[in-house]
C-alpha positions in Angstrom: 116.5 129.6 83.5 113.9 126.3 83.3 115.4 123.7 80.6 113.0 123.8 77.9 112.4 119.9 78.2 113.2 119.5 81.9 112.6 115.5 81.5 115.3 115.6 78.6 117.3 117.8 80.5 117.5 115.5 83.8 117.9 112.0 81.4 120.7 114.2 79.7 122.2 114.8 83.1 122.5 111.0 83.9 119.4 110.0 85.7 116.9 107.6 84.8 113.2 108.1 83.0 111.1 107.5 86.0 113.7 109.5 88.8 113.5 112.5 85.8 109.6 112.2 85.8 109.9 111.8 89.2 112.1 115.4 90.2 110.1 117.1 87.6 106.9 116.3 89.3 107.8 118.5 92.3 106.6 121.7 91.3 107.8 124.1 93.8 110.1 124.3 96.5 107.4 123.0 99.2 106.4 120.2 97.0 110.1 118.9 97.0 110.4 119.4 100.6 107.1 117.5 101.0 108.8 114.6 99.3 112.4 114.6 100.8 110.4 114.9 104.6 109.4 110.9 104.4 112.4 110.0 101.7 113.6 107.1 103.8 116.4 108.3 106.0 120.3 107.1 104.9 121.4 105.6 108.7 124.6 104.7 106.9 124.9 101.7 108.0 128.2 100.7 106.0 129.9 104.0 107.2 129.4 107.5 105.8 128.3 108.1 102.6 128.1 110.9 100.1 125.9 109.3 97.4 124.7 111.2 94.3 121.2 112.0 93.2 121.0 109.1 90.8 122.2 106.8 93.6 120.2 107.9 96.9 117.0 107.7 94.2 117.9 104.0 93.6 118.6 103.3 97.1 115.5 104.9 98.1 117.0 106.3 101.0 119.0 110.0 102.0 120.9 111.9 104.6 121.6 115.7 104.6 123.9 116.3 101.8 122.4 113.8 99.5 119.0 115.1 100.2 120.2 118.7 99.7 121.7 117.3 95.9 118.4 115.7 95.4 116.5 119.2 96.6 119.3 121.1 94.2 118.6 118.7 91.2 115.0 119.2 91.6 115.2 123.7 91.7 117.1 123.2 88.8 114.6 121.4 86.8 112.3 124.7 88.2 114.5 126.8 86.9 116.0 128.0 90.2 119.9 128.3 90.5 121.0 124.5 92.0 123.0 125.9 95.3 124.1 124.2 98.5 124.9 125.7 101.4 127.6 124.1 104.7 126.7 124.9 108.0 130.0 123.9 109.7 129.5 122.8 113.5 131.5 122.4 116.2 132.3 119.3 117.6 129.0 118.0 116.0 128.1 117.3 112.3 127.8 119.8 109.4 123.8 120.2 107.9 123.7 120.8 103.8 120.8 122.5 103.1 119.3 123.8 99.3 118.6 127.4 99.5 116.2 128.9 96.9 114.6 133.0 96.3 111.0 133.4 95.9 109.7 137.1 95.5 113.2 138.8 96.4 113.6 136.4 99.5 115.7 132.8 100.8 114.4 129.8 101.9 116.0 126.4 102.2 115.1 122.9 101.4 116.5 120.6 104.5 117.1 116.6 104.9 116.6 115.9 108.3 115.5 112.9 110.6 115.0 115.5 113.5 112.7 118.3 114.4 115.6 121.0 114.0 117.5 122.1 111.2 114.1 121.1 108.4 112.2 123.9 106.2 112.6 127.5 105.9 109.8 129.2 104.1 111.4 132.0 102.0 111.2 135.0 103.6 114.7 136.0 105.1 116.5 139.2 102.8 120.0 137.8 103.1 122.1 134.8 103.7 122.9 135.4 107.2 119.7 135.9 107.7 118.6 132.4 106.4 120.9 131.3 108.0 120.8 132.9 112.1 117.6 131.2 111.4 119.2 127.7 112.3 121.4 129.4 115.1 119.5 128.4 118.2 118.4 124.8 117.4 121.9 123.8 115.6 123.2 122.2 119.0 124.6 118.8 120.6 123.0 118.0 123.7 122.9 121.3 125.3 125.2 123.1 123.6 124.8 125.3 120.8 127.5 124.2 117.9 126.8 126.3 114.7 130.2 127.9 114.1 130.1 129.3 110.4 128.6 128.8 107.3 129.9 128.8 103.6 128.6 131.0 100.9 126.0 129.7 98.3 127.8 127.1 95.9 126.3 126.7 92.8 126.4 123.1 91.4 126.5 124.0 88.0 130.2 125.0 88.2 130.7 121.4 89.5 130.4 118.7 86.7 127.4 116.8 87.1 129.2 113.3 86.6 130.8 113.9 90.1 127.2 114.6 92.0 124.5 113.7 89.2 125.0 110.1 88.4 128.2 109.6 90.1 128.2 105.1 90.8 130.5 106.4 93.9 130.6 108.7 97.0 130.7 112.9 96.3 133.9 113.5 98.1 135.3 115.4 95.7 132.1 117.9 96.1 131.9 116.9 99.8 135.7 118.3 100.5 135.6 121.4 97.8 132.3 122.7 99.6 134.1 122.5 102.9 136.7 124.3 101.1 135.1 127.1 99.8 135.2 130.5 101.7 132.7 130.7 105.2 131.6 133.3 106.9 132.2 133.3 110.9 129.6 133.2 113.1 130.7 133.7 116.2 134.3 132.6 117.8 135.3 129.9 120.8 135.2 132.4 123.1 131.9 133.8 122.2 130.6 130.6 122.2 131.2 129.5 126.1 129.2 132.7 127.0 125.9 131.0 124.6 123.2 129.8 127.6 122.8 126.0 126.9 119.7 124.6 126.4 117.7 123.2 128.9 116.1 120.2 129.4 112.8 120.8 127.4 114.7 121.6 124.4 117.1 119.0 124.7 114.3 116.8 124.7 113.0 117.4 121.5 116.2 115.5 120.1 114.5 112.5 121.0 111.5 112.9 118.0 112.7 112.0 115.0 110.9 111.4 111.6 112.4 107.5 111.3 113.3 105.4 114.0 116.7 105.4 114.7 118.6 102.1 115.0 120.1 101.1 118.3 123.7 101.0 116.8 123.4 104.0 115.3 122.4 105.4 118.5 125.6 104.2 119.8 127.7 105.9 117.2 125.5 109.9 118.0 
């Protein structure tokens, strides 16, 4: 259900005047997505981070879960359920992304600096579905790494101090959403029979949406 005062609501919740304006401003799910596509990318230059939605607005700058929370934030304040769903890798890094039904069907809100794992217009009947659709381009060089995913976790049963307008890094939402129940993909063994990608695709890696700093190149 909308808030009635979805500026009031969002103030309420801990952020600021002009980030409520701000989040209420995007409309719909694309328009949000629109937004978080050239939201500065969070290169974590300090070391990993988990900030809130209050914080990555003031730093003007995101990476995948924070940008998912932002996406989240902004349903909410549509009137959509605020969910986040893990895509838990192998030997690679997890992708958060905001899923969101239009007309009986998922989409997904996505934070990324790369060409995979971004936008998925709502038209898939399940999770899975949603989901498979990240299979194939979820990889590390040229191996596939997608290994499970969690089911949708609703931020509303999470108190909105500790993602909201939390001054310090999510890690208690970061650990309890790698702690909820996921659903297996497919197994190790499985997995060594996946054809890797060749060199075409592994080339797309190499377009991103920000320039990535050289020492953060040396950390991938």
């Amino acid at each position: 259900m909308k808030p009635r005062s979805p500026i009031l609501f969002a103030q309420k919740m801990g952020l600021t005047l002009r980030q409520a304006k701000l989040l209420v401003s995007l409309k719909t799910p694309r328009k949000i997505q629109d937004y978080l596509v050239f939201f500065p990318q969070n290169f974590e230059p300090e070391g990993d981070t988990a900030r809130s939605v209050k914080s990555a607005l003031s730093a003007h700058s995101a990476q995948c879960i924070e940008g998912a929370m932002i996406a989240a934030m902004a349903l909410w304040l549509q009137g959509h359920p605020p969910l986040l769903i893990d895509l838990c890798a192998h030997q690679d890094m997890d992708h958060v992304i905001a899923p969101f039904k239009q007309n009986g069907k998922w989409g997904a809100i996505s934070k990324t600096n790369y060409t995979c794992l971004r936008w998925r217009d709502p038209v898939y009947r399940s999770i899975r579905e949603l989901v498979m659709s990240y299979f194939h381009e979820f990889a590390r060089g040229p191996r596939k790494s997608l290994r499970s995913y969690s089911a949708p976790y609703d931020l509303r049963k999470f108190p909105s101090k500790l993602w909201v307008d939390n001054p310090k890094n999510c890690w208690e939402l970061t650990s309890h959403i790698s702690s909820i129940k996921h659903y297996e993909i497919i197994d190790e063994s499985l997995a060594k029979k996946l054809r890797p990608r060749d060199a075409v695709e592994i080339k797309t890696d190499q377009l991103n949406v920000f320039p990535i700093p050289r020492w953060k190149k040396r950390r991938l």
